[in-house]
N, C-alpha and C positions, 0 to 999 in steps of 0.2 A: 504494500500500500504506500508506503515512504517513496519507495525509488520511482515509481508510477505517476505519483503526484507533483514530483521533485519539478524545476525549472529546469536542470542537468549536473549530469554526473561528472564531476569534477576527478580528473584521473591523472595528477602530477606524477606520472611512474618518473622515476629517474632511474632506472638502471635497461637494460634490455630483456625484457619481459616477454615468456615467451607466447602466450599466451592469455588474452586480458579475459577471462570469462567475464567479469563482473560489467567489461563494457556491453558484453551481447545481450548478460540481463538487462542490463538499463534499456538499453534501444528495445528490446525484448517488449518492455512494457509505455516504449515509446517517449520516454526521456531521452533526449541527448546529450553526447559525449562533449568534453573539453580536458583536451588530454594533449599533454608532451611529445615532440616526434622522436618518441621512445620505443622500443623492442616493437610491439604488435599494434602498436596505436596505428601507424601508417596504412595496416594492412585490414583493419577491423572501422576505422570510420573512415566516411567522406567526407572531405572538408569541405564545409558549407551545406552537404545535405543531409549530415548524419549527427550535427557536430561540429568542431573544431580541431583544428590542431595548431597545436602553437609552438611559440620559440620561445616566450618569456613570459615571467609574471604580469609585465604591463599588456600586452596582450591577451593575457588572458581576460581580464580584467575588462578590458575593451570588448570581446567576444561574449565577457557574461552577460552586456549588456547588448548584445546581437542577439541570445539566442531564441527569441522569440521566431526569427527569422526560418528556425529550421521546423519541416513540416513533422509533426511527430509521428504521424502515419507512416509519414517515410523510412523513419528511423524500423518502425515495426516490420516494415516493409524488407527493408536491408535484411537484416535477421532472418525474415521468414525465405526469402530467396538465396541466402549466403549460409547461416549456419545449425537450420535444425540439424538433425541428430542423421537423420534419413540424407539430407542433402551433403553433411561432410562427410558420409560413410561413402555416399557415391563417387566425391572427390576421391577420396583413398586409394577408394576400387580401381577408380580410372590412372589413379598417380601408377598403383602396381601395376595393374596390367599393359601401361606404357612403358615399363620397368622391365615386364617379362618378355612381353612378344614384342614389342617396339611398335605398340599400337597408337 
């Protein structure tokens, strides 16, 4: 209920992270991200339509006050065509079996 209702999920990683679950819940429930170009942030939101990604504190700061601007459906949207469970299992499938037969 907290992260659903939130304005956006504020994700300062500072190390290389390898995976941000916590950003796919938030978009999940259609809050968006404002996060560091850190480990998986680059690869987990779009900037501008998922979110942000920033370089610095004043930036960010500036973009808190953007995020009105990002569609929250969309955010839901990203999620539902990028990371259910079903959809990265298919990633996988396809990464291996381009691995095995050079499909």
């Amino acid at each position: 209920m907290f992260l659903g209702n939130a304005s956006a999920l504020l994700f300062p990683v500072n190390w290389p992270e390898p995976f941000g679950l916590v950003m796919i819940e938030a978009m999940a429930c259609g809050t968006p991200v404002i996060g560091w170009r850190n480990g998986s942030v680059p690869e987990i939101v779009v900037d501008g339509q998922t979110g942000y990604i920033i370089h610095s504190v004043n930036e960010g700061v500036k973009k808190i006050m953007d995020i009105d601007r990002i569609d929250r459906k969309e955010c839901r949207k990203h999620v539902l065509n990028h990371f259910t469970a079903r959809k990265m299992a298919q990633s996988y499938l396809s990464i291996y079996n381009n691995l095995l037969y050079g499909e």
